[in-house]
C-alpha positions as a Markdown table, in Angstrom:
| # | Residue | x | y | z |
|---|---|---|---|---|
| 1 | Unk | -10.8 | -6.1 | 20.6 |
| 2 | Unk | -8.9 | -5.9 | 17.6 |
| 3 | Unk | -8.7 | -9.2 | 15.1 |
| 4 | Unk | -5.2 | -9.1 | 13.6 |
| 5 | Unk | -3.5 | -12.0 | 11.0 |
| 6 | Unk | 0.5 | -12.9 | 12.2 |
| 7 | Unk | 3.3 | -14.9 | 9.9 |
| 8 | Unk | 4.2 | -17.1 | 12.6 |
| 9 | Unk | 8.0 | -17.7 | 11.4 |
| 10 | Unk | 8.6 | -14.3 | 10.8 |
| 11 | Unk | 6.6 | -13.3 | 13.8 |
| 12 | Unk | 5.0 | -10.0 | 12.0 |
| 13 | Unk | 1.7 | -8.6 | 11.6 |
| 14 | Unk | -0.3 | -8.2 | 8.4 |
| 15 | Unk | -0.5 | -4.2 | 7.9 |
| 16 | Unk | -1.9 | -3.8 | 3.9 |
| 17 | Unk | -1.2 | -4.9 | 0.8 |
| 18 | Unk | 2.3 | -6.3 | 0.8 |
| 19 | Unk | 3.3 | -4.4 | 4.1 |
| 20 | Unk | 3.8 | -6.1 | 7.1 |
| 21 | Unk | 4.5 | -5.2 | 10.1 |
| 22 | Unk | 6.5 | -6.2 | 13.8 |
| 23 | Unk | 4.0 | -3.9 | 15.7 |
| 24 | Unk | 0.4 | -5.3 | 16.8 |
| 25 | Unk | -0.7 | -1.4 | 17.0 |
| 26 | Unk | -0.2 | -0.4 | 13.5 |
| 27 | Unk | -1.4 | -4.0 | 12.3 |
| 28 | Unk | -4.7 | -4.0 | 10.3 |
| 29 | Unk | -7.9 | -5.0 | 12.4 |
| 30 | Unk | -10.3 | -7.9 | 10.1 |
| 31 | Unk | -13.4 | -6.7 | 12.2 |
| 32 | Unk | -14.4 | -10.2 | 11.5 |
| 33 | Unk | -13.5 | -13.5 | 11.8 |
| 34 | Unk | -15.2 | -14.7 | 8.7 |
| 35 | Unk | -12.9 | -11.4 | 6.4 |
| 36 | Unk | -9.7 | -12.7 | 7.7 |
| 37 | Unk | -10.4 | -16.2 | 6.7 |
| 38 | Unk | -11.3 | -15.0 | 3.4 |
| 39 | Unk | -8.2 | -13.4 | 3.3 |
| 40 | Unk | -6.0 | -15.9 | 4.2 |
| 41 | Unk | -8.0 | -18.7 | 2.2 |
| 42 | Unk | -8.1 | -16.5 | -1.1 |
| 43 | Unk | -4.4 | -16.0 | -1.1 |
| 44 | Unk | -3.5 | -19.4 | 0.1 |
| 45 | Unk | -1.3 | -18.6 | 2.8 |
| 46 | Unk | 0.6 | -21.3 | 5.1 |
| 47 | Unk | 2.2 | -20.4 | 8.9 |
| 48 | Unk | -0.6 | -18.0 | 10.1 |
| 49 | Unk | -1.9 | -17.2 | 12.9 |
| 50 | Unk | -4.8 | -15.4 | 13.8 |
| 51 | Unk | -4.4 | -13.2 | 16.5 |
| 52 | Unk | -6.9 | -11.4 | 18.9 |
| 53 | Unk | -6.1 | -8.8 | 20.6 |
| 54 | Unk | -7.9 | -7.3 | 23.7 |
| 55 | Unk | -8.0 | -4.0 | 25.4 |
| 56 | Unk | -8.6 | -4.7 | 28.9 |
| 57 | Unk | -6.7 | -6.3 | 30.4 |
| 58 | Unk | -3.9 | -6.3 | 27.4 |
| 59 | Unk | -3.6 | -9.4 | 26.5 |
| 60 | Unk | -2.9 | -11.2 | 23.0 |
| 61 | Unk | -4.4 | -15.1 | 22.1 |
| 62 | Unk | -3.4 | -16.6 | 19.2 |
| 63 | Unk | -4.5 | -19.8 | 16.7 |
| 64 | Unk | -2.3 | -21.3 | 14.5 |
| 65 | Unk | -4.0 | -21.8 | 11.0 |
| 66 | Unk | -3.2 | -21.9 | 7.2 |
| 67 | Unk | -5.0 | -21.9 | 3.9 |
| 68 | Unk | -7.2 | -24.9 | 4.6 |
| 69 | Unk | -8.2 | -24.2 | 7.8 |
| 70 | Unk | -9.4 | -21.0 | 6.5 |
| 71 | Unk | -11.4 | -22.6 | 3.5 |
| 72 | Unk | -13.0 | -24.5 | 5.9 |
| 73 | Unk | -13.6 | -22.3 | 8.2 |
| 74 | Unk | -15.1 | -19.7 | 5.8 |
| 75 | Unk | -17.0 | -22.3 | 4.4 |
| 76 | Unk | -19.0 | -23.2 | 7.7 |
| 77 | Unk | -19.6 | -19.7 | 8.5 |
């Protein structure tokens, strides 16, 4: 299971620093819910999505969220 963070208009994948990415493999894995809320919080950004990915069966589930959401979220963790 891989936890990945999506810009949901331009439909790519967070990779590092200011790289991003149209391929879910080479995307960087938060680990944790709690870093990519941080992450997302910290640097205030809108249209997100937070994206899980799992291994078996392949599959991909994703939750819209933005800057708030994440400040919240972080906060109640």
């Amino acid at each position: 299971m891989r936890i990945l963070l999506r810009d949901s208009r331009k439909r790519l994948y967070f990779r590092h620093g200011p790289v991003w990415t149209s391929n879910p493999d080479a995307a960087f894995d938060f680990e944790h819910w709690q870093d990519l809320f941080c992450f997302v919080s910290e640097r205030r950004l809108a249209g997100m999505e937070a994206v899980l990915m799992l291994d078996n069966p392949r599959r991909m589930e994703s939750v819209p969220l933005d800057a708030r959401d994440a400040g919240r979220m972080k906060e109640a963790a």
